[in-house]
C-alpha positions as CSV (number, residue, x, y, z in Angstrom):
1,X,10.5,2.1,-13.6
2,X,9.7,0.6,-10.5
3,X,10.9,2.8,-7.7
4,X,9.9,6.8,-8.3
5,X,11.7,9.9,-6.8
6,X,14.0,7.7,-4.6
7,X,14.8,9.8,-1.5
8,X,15.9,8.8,1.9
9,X,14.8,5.5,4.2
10,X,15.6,7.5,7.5
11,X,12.8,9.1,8.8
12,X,13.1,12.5,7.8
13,X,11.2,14.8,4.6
14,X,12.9,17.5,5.4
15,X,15.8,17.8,2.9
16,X,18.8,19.0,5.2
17,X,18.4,15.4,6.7
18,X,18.6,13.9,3.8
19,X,21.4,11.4,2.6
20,X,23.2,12.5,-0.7
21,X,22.3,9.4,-2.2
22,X,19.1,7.3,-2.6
23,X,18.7,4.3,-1.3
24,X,19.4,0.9,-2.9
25,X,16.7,-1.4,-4.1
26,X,18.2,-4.1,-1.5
27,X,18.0,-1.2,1.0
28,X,14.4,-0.2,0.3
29,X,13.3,-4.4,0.6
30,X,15.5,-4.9,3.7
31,X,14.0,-1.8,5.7
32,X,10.6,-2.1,4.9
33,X,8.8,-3.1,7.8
34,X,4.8,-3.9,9.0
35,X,4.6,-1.0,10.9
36,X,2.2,-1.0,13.8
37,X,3.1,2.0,16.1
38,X,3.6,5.7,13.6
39,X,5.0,9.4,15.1
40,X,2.3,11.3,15.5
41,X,4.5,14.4,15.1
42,X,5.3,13.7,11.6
43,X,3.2,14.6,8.3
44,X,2.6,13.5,5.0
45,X,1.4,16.3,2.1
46,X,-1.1,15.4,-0.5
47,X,1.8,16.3,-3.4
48,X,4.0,13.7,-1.1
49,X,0.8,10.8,-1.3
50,X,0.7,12.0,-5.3
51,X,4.1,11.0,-6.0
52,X,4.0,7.7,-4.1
53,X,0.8,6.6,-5.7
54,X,2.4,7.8,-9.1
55,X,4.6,4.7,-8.9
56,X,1.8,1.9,-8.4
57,X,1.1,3.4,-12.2
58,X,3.6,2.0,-13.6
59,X,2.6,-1.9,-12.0
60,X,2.2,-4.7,-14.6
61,X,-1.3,-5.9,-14.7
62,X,-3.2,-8.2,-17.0
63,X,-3.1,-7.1,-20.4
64,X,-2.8,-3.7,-18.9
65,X,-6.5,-3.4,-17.7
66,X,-5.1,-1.3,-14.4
67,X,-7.9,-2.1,-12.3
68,X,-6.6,-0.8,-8.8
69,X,-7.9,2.5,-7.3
70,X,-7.5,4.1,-4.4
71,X,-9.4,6.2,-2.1
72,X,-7.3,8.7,-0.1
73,X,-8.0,9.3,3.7
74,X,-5.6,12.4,4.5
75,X,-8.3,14.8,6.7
76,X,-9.4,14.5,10.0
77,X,-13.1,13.6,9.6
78,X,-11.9,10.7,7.1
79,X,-9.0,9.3,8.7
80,X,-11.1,9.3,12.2
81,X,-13.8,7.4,10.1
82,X,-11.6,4.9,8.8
83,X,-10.1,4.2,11.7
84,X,-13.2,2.7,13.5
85,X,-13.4,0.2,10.1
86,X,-10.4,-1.6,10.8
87,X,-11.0,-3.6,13.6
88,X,-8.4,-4.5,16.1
89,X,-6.0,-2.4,14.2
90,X,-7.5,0.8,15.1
91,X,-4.6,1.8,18.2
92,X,-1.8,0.8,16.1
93,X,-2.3,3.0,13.6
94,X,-4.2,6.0,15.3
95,X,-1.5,8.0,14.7
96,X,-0.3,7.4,10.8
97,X,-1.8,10.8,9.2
98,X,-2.6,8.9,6.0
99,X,-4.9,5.8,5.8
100,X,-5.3,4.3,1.7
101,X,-7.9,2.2,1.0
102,X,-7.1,-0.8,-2.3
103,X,-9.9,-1.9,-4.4
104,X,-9.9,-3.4,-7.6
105,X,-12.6,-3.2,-10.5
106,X,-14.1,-6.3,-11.1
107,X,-14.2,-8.5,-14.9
108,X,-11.4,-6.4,-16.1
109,X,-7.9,-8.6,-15.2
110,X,-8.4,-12.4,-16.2
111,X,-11.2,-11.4,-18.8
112,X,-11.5,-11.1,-22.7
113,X,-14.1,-10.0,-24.2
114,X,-16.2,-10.3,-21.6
115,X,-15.1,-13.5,-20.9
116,X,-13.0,-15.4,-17.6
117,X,-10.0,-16.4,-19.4
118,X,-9.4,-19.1,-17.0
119,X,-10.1,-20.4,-13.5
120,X,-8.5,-18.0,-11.6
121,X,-11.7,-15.3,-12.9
122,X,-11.6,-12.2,-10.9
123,X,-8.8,-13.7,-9.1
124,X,-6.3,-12.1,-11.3
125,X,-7.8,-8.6,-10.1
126,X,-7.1,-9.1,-6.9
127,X,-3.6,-10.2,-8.1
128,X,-3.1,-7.3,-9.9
129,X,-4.2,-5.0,-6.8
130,X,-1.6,-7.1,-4.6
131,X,1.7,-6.2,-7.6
132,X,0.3,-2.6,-7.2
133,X,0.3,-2.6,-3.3
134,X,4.2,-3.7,-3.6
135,X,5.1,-0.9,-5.7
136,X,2.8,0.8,-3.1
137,X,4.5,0.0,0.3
138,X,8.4,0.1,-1.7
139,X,7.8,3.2,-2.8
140,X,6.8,4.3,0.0
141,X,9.6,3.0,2.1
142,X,12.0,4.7,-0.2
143,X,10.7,8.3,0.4
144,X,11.0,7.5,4.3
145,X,7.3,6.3,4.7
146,X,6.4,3.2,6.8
147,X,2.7,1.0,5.8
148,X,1.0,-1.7,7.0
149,X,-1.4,-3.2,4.8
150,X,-4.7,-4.7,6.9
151,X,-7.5,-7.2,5.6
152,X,-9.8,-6.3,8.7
153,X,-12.0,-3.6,7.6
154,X,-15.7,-3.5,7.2
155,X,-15.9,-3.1,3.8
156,X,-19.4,-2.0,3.5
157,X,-18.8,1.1,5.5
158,X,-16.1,1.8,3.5
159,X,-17.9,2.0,0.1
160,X,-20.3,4.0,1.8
161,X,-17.8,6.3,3.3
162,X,-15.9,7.0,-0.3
163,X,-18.9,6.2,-2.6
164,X,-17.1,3.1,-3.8
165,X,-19.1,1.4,-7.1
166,X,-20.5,-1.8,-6.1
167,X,-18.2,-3.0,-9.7
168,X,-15.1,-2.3,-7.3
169,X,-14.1,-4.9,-4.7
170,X,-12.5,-3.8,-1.3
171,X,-9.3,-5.0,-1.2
172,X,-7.1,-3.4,2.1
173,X,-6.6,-0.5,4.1
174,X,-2.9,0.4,4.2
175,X,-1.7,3.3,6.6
176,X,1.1,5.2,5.8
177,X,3.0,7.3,8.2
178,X,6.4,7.5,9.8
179,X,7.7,4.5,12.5
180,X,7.8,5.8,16.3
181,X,10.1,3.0,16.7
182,X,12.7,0.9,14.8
183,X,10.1,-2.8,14.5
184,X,12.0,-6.1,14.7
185,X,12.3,-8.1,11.5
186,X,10.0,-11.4,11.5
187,X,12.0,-14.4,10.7
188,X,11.5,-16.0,7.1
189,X,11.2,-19.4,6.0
190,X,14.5,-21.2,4.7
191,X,14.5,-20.9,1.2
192,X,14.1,-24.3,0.0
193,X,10.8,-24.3,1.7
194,X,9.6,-22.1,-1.0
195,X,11.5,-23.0,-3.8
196,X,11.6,-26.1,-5.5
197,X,14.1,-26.7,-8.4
198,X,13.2,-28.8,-11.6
């Protein structure tokens, strides 16, 4: 199951603005947005970040090693914290009241035995993190939520700040929150630029 406890891609949690329906896939992939400005005004519970991080469960990963955690920044000392370890990001997402930060454990996905499988070695972790991160940020966007995943972060005060083992590498910080405006869509490359048929 890819998509969990499908809701509503407005902006509301409040059910008596919810839809009757849940969204389609298509609508959850064409609405999902980078979202670099969040309402300050609107919440996310814990039970709320519990059932979107349910769905990054059910991921495919290598052999089914699993290897993404996440540590959850949801209280004010935290997110305050983790918002000076993101670099230029830090005013765009000042106001998401949830802040997620991706690792992956190391010699687990792209290993047998102990051994790198292939070239690719740890890698494939980091691959596996990124297919969990999708189910991450859809999900998301089809209980309402908006995300934007960031590379900048100092990683070292991050495993400090969660007591992150030194066997896990620091992948992203992705805020979650709601949009404070409707963001413009980026334009994608033609499709034959990416595809090539054999």
């Amino acid at each position: 199951m890819a998509l969990m406890a499908l809701t509503s891609c407005n902006n509301s949690s409040t059910s008596e603005n919810a839809p009757s329906s849940s969204p389609s896939f298509d609508e959850v992939l064409t609405s999902r947005r980078s979202v670099r400005n969040y309402d300050a005004a609107k919440k996310i519970s814990e039970a709320e970040v519990r059932t979107l991080l349910t769905a990054t469960q059910e991921a495919p990963s290598w052999a089914n090693q699993q290897p993404s955690k996440y540590y959850v920044a949801i209280s004010p000392e935290k997110l305050a914290a983790v918002q000076d370890m993101v670099g230029g990001n830090k005013e765009r997402i000042k106001d998401a009241p949830v802040l997620i930060v991706s690792t992956f454990e190391r010699g687990k996905s792209g290993f047998f035995q102990g051994n790198q499988t292939n070239e690719v070695g740890d890698g494939w972790g980091a691959y596996d993190n990124g297919l969990s991160n999708c189910y991450l940020i859809l999900q998301a966007r089809a209980m309402g939520f908006d995300t934007l995943i960031m590379g900048m972060r100092d990683a070292d005060k991050l495993r400090e700040l969660f007591a992150i083992p030194e066997s896990e590498t620091i992948m992203a910080v992705i805020s979650l929150g709601y949009r404070a405006e409707e963001p413009n869509r980026p334009e994608r490359k033609p499709l034959d630029d990416i595809v090539k048929f054999f």
